[in-house]
C-alpha positions in Angstrom: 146.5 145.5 -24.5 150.4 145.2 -26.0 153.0 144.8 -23.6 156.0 145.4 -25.2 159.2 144.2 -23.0 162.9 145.6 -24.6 164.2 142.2 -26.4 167.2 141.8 -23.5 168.1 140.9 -20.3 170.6 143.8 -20.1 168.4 146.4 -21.3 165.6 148.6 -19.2 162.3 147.7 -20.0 159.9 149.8 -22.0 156.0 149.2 -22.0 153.1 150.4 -23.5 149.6 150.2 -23.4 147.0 150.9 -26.2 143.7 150.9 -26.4 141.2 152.2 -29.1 142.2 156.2 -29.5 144.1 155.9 -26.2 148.0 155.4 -26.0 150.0 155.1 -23.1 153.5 154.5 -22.7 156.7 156.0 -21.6 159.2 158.7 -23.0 161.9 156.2 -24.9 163.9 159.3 -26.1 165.5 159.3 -22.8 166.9 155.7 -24.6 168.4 156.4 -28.2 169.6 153.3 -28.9 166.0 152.0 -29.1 164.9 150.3 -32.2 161.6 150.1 -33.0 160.6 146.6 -34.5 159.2 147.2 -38.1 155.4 146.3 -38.2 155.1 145.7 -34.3 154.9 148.0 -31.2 157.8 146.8 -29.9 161.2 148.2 -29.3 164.8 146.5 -28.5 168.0 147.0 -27.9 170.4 145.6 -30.8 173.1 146.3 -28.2 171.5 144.9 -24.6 172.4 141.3 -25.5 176.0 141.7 -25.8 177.6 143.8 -23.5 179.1 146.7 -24.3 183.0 146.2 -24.4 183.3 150.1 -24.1 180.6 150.2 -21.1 181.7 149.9 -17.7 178.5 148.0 -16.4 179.3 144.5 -15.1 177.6 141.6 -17.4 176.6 139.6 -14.2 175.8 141.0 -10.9 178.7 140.7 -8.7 179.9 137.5 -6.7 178.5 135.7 -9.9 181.4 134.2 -11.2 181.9 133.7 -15.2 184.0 133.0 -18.1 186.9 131.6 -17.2 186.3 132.1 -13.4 183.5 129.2 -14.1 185.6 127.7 -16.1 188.2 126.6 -13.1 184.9 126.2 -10.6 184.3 123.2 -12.2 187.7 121.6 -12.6 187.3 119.9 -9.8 184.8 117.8 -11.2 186.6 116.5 -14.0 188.3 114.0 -11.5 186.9 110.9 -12.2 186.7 107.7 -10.4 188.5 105.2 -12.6 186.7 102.3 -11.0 183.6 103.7 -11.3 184.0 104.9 -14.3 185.3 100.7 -15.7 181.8 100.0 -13.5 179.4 102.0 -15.1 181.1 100.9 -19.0 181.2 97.2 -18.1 177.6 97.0 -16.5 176.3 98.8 -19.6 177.8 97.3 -22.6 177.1 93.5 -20.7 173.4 94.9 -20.0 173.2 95.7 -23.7 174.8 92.8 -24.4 172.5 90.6 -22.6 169.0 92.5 -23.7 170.0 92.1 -27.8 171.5 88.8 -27.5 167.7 88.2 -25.8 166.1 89.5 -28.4 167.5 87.1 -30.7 167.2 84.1 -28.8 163.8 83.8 -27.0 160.8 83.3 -28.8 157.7 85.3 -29.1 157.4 88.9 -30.8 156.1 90.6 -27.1 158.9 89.7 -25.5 161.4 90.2 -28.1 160.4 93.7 -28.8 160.3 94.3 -25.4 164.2 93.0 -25.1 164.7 95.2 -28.5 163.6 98.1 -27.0 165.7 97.4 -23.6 168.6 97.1 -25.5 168.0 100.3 -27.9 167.7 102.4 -24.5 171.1 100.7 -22.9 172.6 101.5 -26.6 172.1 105.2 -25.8 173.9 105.3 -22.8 176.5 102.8 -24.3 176.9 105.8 -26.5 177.3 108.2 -24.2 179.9 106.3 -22.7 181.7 106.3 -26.0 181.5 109.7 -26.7 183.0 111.0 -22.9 186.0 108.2 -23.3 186.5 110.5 -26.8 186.5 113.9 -24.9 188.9 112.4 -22.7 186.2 112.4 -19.7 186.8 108.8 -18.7 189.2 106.7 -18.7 192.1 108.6 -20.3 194.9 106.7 -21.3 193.6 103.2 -21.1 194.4 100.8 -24.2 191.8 98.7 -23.2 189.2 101.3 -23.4 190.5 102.2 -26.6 190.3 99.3 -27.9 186.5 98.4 -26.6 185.2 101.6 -27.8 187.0 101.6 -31.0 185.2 98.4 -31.9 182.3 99.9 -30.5 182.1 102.4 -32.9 182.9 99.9 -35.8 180.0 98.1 -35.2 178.0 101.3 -34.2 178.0 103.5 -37.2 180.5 106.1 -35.4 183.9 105.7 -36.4 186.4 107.7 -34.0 187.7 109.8 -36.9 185.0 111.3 -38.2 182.9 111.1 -35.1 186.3 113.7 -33.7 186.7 115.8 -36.2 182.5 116.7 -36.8 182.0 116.9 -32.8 185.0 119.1 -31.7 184.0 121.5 -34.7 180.2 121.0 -32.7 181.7 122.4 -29.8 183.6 125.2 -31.1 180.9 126.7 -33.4 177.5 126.1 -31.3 175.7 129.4 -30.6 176.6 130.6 -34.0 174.9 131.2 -37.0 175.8 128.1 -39.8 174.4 126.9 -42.8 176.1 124.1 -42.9 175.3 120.7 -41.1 178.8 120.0 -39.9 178.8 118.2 -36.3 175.3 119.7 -36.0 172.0 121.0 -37.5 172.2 124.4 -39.4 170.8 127.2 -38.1 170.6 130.7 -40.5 168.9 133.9 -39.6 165.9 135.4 -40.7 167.4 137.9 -43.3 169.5 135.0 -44.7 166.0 132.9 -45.1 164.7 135.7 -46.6 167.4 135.9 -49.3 167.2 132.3 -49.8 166.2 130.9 -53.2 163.3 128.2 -53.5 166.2 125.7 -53.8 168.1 127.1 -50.8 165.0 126.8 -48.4 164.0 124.0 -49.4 167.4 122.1 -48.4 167.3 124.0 -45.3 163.8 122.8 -44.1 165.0 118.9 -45.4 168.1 119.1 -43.2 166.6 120.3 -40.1 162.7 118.0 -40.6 161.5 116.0 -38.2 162.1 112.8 -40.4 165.7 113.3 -40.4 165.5 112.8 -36.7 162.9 110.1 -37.3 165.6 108.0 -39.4 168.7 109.1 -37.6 170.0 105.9 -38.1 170.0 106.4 -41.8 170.6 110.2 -42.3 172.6 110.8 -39.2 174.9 107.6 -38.7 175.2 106.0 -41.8 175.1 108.8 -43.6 176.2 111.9 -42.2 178.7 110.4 -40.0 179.9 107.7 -41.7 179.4 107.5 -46.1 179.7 111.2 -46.9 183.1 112.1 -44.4 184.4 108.3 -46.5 183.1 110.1 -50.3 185.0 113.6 -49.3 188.2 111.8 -48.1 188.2 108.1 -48.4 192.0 108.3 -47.4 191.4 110.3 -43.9 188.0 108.3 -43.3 189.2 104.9 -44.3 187.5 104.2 -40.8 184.3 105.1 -42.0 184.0 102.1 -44.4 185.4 99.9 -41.9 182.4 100.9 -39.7 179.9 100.6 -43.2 181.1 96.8 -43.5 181.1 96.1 -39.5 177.5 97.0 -40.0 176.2 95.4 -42.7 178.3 92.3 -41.9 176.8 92.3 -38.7 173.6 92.3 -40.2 174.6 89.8 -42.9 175.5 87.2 -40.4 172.5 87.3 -38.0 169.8 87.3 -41.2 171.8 84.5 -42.8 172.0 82.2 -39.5 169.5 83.4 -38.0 167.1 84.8 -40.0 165.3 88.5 -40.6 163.8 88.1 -37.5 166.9 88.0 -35.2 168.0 90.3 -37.9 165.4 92.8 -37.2 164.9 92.5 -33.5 169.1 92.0 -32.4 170.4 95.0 -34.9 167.8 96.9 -37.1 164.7 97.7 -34.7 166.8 98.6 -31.8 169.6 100.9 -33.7 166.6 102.7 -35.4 165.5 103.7 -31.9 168.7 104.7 -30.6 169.4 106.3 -33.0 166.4 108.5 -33.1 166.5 108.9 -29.5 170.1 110.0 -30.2 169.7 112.7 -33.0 166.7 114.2 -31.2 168.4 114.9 -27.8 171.1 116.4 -29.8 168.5 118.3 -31.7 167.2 119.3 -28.8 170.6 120.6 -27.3 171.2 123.4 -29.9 167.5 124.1 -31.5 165.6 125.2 -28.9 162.8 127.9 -28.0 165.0 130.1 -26.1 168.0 129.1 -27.7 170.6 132.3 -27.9 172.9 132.7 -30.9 175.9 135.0 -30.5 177.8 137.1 -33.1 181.0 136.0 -33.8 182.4 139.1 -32.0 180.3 138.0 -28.5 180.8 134.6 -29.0 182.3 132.1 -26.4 182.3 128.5 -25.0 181.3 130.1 -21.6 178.3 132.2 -23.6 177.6 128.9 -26.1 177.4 126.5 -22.9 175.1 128.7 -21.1 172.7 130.3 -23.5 172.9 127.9 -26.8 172.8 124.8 -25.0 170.3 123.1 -23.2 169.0 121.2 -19.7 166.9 118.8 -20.6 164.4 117.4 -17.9 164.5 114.0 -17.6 163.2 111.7 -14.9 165.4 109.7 -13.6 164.9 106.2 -15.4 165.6 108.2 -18.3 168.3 110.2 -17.1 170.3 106.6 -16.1 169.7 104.9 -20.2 171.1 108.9 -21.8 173.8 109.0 -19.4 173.0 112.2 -18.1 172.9 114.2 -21.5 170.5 116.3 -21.0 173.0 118.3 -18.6 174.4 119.9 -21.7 174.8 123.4 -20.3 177.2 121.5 -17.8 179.0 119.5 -20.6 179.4 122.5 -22.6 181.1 124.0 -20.2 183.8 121.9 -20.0 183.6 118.3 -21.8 186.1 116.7 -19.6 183.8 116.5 -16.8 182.3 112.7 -16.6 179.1 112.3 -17.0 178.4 110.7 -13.9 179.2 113.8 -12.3 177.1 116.5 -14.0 174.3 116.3 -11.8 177.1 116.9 -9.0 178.8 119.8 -10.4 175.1 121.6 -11.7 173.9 121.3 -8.2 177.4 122.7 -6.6 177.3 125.9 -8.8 174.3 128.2 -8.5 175.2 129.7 -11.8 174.6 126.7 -13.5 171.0 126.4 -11.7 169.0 128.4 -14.2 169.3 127.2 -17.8 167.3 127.2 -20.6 165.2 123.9 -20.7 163.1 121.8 -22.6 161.9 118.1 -22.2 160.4 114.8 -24.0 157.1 116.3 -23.7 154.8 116.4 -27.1 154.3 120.6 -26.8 158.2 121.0 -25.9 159.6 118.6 -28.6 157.0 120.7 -30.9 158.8 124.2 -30.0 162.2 122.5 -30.5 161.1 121.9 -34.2 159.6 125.2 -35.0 162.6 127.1 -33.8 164.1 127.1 -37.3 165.4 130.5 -37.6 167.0 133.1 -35.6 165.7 137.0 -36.0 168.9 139.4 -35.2 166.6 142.0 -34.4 164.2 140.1 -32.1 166.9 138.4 -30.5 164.8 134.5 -30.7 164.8 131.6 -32.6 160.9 131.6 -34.8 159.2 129.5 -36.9 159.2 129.7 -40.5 155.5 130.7 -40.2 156.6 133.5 -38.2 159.5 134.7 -40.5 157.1 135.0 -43.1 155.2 137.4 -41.4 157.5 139.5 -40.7 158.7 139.2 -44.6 155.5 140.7 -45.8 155.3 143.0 -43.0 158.6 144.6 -44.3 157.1 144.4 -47.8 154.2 146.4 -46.9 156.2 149.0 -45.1 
């Protein structure tokens, strides 16, 4: 039996049934915009997932407030506490602190991974501390700040120039078709794979692999973030070799007083799994089974927050170390919200209740991998296994 639902939450829905010289279905020419799907029994509409500017049918059902409406719901919520907010940073970075400086300094390899470990969860949400004060979420205005998460991100492989300039380009080009990895991993259509040359796919599939994620601390932070922004402009990024010798001198000093060991467990074991923590919740965010990618015509923050972002469920142990991240859909919205207050304003607002999710489990962080592409005509991210099916299925038609 083929059920064959229209590509579209905006669009009727067309089924069909089939069965061995039997073939049910109903009268589609009553629908002229209908596509049929080359190869499948399947139909969309290449117009249902953008609205029609010209129609006069609402987007949302009425009441259900959007764009910019949504917008201003949630300003409200960008009012932070600016105790809490000195509470929540001081608590974390002396937490951190304490767990790495343990690692170095007790004895034993149990409990000094255990420690390592500690302090590479606390280092996420150190992060994501970091990365609100930059949005201007927390804090706003405070010297002090800026000058504990400046030297934060010295030591940290994220110096604030680069780290600015590659994230607020994130934001204002997630949901939309790149090839390029800038702020993000690159995301191209089926049709563009298609066209690709051996060399071309092959870069592709290297930039958005698993072991990129794996060694995020090498590919992502001292690379992405920090050596290649410093080759391009050495003049702009001066801050990014700054960060490349707080690093390494870091290192230097705890191996030559202290040895590999406190090397190891203090700095490299714990950044390595922050760090791929890090770059796989942010993979995560934007690469997604249900992800949606707009056209540039249709394309929004509003649209990009709530359709190309995602929610990720987390218990909440691991909702405390990432700092409440995986409320992206929220922080999408609007970045100037703390992050001690997403939960608040997701559970205020009905319309941000039903996002798209994923989680840590195996099967979930599986689909985020395998959606590689997106098909313009099916309207979904797909696997490479499942682009090239459709490739010779246009071949043999």
């Amino acid at each position: 039996m083929l059920l064959c639902p229209l590509i579209s939450a905006h669009a009727q829905i067309s089924v069909g049934i089939g069965f061995p010289g039997v073939n049910i279905g109903i009268n589609v020419s009553a629908y002229p915009g209908l596509v049929l799907v080359p190869g499948y029994p399947v139909y969309y509409d290449p117009r249902g997932a953008i609205p029609n500017k010209d129609s006069d049918s609402p987007e949302h059902n009425a009441g259900v407030r959007v764009a910019r409406e949504l917008l201003l719901a949630t300003r409200p919520f960008e009012q932070e506490s600016v105790t809490r907010s000195w509470w929540y940073v001081s608590s974390t970075f002396a937490l951190m602190i304490a767990a790495l400086a343990g690692a170095g300094a007790v004895s034993g390899w149990p409990m000094r991974t255990l420690l390592s470990v500690l302090g590479a969860l606390v280092m996420v949400r150190a992060f994501i501390t970091y990365h609100d004060f930059m949005h201007g979420a927390i804090l706003r205005g405070s010297r002090l700040a800026s000058v504990l998460f400046n030297l934060y991100g010295a030591f940290a492989l994220t110096p604030t120039r680069s780290w600015k300039q590659s994230h607020n380009y994130h934001h204002s080009h997630v949901g939309q078709i790149s090839p390029t990895a800038i702020g993000a991993f690159p995301i191209i259509t089926t049709r563009m794979w298609q066209a690709a040359s051996r060399a071309q796919r092959a870069r592709y599939r290297a930039s958005r692999h698993p072991l990129i994620v794996l060694f995020g601390y090498i590919t992502v932070f001292a690379f992405s973030i920090c050596l290649l922004p410093l080759l391009r402009d050495p003049r702009k990024h001066w801050d990014s070799a700054v960060s490349l010798l707080a690093h390494g001198g870091l290192i230097s000093v705890l191996w030559v007083f202290g040895g590999f060991d406190v090397a190891f467990f203090v700095v490299l074991l714990p950044m390595t799994l922050a760090a791929m923590l890090g770059s796989y919740l942010f993979f995560a965010q934007h690469s997604f089974k249900h992800m949606y990618i707009c056209s540039p015509e249709a394309w929004s923050f509003y649209r990009a927050a709530l359709r190309s972002s995602s929610y990720i469920r987390l218990n909440k142990v691991m909702q405390w170390f990432t700092g409440n991240i995986g409320y992206h859909h929220v922080h999408h919205l609007n970045v100037r919200i703390p992050f001690y207050r997403l939960p608040e304003a997701m559970a205020a607002m009905p319309e941000l209740q039903s996002p798209a999710t994923t989680s840590l489990a195996p099967r979930e962080i599986l689909d985020c991998f395998r959606s590689s592409l997106w098909d313009e005509d099916l309207q979904r991210m797909m696997s490479y296994r499942e682009a090239g099916k459709l490739m010779r299925i246009d071949r043999k038609g």
